[in-house]
KOLDODREN-700860 format. One record per residue (C-alpha): residue in three letters; x, y, z. Coordinates in steps of 0.25 Angstrom, whole numbers, padded with zeros to 4 digits, always signed. Layout:
BEGIN
ALAXYZ/...
END
This chain:
BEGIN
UNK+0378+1217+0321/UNK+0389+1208+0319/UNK+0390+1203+0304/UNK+0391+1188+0298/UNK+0403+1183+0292/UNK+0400+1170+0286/UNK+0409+1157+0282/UNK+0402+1149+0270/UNK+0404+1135+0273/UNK+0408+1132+0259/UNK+0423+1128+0255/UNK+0431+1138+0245/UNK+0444+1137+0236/UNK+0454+1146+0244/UNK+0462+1155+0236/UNK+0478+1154+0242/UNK+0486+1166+0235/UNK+0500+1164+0233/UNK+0506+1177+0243/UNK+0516+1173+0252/UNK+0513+1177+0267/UNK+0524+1181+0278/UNK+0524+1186+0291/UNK+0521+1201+0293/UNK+0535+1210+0296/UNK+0533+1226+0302/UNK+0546+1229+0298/UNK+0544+1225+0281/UNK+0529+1233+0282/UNK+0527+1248+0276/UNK+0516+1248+0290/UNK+0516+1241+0303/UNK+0500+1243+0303/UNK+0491+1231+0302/UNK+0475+1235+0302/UNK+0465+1226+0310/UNK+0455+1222+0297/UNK+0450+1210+0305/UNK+0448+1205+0320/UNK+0441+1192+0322/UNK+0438+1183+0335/UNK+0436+1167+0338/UNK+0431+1164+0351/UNK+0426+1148+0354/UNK+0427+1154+0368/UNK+0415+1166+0369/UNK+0405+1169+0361/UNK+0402+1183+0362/UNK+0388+1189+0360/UNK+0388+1200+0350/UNK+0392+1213+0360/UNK+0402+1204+0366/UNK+0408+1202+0352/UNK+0408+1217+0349/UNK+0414+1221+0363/UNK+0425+1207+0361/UNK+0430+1215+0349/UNK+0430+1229+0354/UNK+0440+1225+0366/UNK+0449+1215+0359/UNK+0465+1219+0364/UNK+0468+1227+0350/UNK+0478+1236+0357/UNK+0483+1224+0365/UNK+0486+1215+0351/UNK+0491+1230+0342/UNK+0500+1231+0353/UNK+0505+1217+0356/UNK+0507+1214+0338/UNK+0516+1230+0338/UNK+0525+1223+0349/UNK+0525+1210+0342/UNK+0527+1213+0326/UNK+0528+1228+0326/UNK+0516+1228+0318/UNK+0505+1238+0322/UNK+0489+1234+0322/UNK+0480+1244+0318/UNK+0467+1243+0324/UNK+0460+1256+0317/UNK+0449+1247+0311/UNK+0445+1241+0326/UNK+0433+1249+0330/UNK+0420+1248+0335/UNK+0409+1250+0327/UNK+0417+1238+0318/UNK+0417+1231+0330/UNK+0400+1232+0333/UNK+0396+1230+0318/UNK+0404+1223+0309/UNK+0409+1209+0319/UNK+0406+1198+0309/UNK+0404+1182+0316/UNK+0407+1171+0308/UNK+0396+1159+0304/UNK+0396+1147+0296/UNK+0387+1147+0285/UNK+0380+1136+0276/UNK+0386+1141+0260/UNK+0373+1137+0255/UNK+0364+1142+0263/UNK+0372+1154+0272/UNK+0365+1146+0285/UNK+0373+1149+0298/UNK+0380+1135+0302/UNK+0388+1141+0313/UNK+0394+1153+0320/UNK+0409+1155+0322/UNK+0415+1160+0333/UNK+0422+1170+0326/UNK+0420+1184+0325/UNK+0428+1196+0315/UNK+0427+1210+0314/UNK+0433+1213+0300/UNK+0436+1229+0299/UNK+0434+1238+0288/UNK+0447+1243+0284/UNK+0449+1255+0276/UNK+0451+1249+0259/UNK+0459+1263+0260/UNK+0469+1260+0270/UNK+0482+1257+0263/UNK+0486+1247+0274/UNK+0483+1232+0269/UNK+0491+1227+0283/UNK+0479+1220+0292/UNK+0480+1213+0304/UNK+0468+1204+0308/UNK+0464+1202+0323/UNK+0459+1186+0329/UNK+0455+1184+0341/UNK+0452+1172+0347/UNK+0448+1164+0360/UNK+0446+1152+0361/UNK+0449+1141+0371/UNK+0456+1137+0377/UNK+0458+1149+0384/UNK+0448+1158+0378/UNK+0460+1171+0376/UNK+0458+1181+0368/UNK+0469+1179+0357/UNK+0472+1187+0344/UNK+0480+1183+0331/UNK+0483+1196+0326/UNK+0485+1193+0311/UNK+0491+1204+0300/UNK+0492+1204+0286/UNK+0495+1211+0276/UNK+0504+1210+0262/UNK+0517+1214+0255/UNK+0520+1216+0241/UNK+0534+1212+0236/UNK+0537+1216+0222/UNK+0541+1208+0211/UNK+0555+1207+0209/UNK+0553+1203+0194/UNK+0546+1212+0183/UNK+0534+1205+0178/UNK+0533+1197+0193/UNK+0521+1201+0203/UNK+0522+1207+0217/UNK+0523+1198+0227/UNK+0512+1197+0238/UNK+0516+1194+0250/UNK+0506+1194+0262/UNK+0512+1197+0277/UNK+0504+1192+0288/UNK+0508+1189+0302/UNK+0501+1186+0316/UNK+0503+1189+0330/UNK+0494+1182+0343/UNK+0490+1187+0356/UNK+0482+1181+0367/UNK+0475+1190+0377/UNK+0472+1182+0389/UNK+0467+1193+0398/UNK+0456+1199+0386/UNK+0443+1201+0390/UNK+0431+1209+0383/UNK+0422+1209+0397/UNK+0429+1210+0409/UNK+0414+1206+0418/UNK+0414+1210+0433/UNK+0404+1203+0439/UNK+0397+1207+0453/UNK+0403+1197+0465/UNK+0390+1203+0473/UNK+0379+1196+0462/UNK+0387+1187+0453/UNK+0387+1171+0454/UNK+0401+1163+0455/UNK+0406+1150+0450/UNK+0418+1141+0450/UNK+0422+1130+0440/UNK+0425+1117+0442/UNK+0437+1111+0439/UNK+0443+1110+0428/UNK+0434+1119+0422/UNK+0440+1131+0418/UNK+0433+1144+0414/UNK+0438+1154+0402/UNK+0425+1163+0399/UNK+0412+1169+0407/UNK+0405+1178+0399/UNK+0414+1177+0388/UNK+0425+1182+0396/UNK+0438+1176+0399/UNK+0438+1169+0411/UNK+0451+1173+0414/UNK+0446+1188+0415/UNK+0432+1186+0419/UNK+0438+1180+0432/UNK+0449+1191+0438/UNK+0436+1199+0438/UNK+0425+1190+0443/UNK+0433+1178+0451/UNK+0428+1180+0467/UNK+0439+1178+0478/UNK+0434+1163+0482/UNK+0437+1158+0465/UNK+0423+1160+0461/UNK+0420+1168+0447/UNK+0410+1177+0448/UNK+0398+1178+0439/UNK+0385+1186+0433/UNK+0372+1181+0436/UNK+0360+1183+0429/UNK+0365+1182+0415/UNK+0370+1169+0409/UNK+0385+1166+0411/UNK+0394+1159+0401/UNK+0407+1153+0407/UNK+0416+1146+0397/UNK+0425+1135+0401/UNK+0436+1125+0398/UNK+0438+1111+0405/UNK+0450+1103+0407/UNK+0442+1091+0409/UNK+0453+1081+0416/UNK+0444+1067+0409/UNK+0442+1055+0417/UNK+0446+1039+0415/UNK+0437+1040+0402/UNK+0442+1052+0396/UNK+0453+1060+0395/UNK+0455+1076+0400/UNK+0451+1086+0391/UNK+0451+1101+0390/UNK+0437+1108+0384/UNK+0436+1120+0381/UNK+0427+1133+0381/UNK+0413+1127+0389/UNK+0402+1137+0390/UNK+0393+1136+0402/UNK+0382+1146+0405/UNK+0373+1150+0417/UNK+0367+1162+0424/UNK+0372+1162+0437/UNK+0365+1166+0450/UNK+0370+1178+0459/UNK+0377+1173+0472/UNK+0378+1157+0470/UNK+0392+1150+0466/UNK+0394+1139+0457/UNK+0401+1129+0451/UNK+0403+1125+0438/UNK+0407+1113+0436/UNK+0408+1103+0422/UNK+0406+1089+0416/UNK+0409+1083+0403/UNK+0401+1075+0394/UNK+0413+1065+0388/UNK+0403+1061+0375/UNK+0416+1056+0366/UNK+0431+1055+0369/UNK+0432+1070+0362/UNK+0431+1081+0370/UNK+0427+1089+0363/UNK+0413+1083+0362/UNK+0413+1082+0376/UNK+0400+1091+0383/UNK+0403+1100+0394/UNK+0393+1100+0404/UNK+0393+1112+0415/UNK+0387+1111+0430/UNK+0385+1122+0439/UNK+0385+1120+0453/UNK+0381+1130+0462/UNK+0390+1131+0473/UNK+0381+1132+0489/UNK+0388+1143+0500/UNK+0394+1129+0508/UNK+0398+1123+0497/UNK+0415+1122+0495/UNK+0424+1118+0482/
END
């Protein structure tokens, strides 16, 4: 069961310590290893049930990203701590809270896995693993961020050591990442196609991208699953009209259950209720698409 980290709505007095911070440099570190202590994802794109969540984690690129920061910086990620009892049990989600009261206002979509690192282990180096996606695209990408601190002696008797904290970032976007990878039956399945303008990113939490070298037949219709309720996530670049100006929205959820054999499709309309998009309503229509009919 997944934990609760919870964010009081309250404001605090931020304590800002006086160290200096400079980027990281393997060739002035007695160790080139940084320990993974913290992975986190942000998604506004998916929102994964709790096995997806477990399985999302468990097949993030770690050998992809240790391998692409040794190329970059020299510096080596160690992934000891990654396993997958952590992984089942101690996922934490992040809610806004009432301070008073500790009433649930809202859940975040954010999710962080927090490792239990040996007190033991000599090595104070940590690196901390974000991942994101988020439209407009919906890509996996990672901020791979390490840290740790150096000492530098007082040049002076009766001066302090100087604490200097070392901290450095490297990016990478994965535009081929997938935690599914669904086949789906051409012999049962339901197809659709979009209308224009109207550019699908998810089905079933998985990037369209992906889902589609799998699942697109040979006359550009995208196969589904019937039976079972499908989610399709979209963006639209909305060309306007003489009233109102083109606009792009993003990461609009439509879901039905499909029935095996029939082609549809979906098409869209906007509800303009103000000159800011972003209080415009998507409204979706699917049409189901007859043997004579053409496009």
């Amino acid at each position: 069961m997944k934990k609760i980290l919870f964010i009081i709505t309250v404001l605090t007095a931020l304590l800002v310590s006086c160290t200096t911070t400079k980027p990281i440099k393997a060739d002035t570190l007695e160790s080139y290893n940084f320990t993974v202590n913290r992975i986190v994802l942000t998604s506004s794109t998916i929102k994964p049930s709790d096995e997806e969540l477990v399985q999302i984690f468990k097949s993030f690129p770690y050998e992809e990203i240790c391998d692409y920061v040794f190329d970059k910086n020299g510096i080596y990620i160690d992934t000891y701590y990654i396993n997958y009892d952590a992984i089942e049990s101690d996922i934490e989600y992040t809610v806004v809270c009432d301070a008073e009261t500790e009433e649930i206002i809202e859940e975040l979509p954010q999710w962080e896995l927090n490792l239990d690192i040996d007190e033991e282990d000599d090595n104070q180096q940590y690196c901390e693993l974000i991942f994101s996606m988020e439209p407009p695209d919906g890509y996996l990408s990672v901020k791979v961020l390490m840290h740790t601190t150096q000492t530098i002696p007082a040049t002076k008797e009766g001066k302090e050591d100087k604490i200097v904290n070392l901290q450095s970032t490297v990016y990478q976007t994965f535009e081929k990442w997938t935690f599914k990878n669904i086949f789906v039956d051409p012999r049962s399945c339901a197809q659709i196609k979009f209308q224009k303008n109207l550019y699908p990113t998810f089905v079933q939490n998985e990037l369209y991208s992906v889902y589609s070298v799998l699942n697109m037949s040979e006359d550009g219709y995208l196969n589904l699953n019937v039976k079972e309720p499908v989610e399709i996530r979209c963006n639209i670049d909305d060309p306007g009209n003489m009233f109102f100006s083109p606009a792009q929205i993003y990461n609009a959820s439509f879901t039905e259950t499909f029935q095996p054999g029939k082609k549809y499709l979906l098409k869209y309309k906007l509800k303009r209720r103000s000159p800011d998009s972003a209080n415009w309503i998507v409204v979706f229509k699917l049409k189901e698409e007859k043997p004579d009919q053409t496009n």
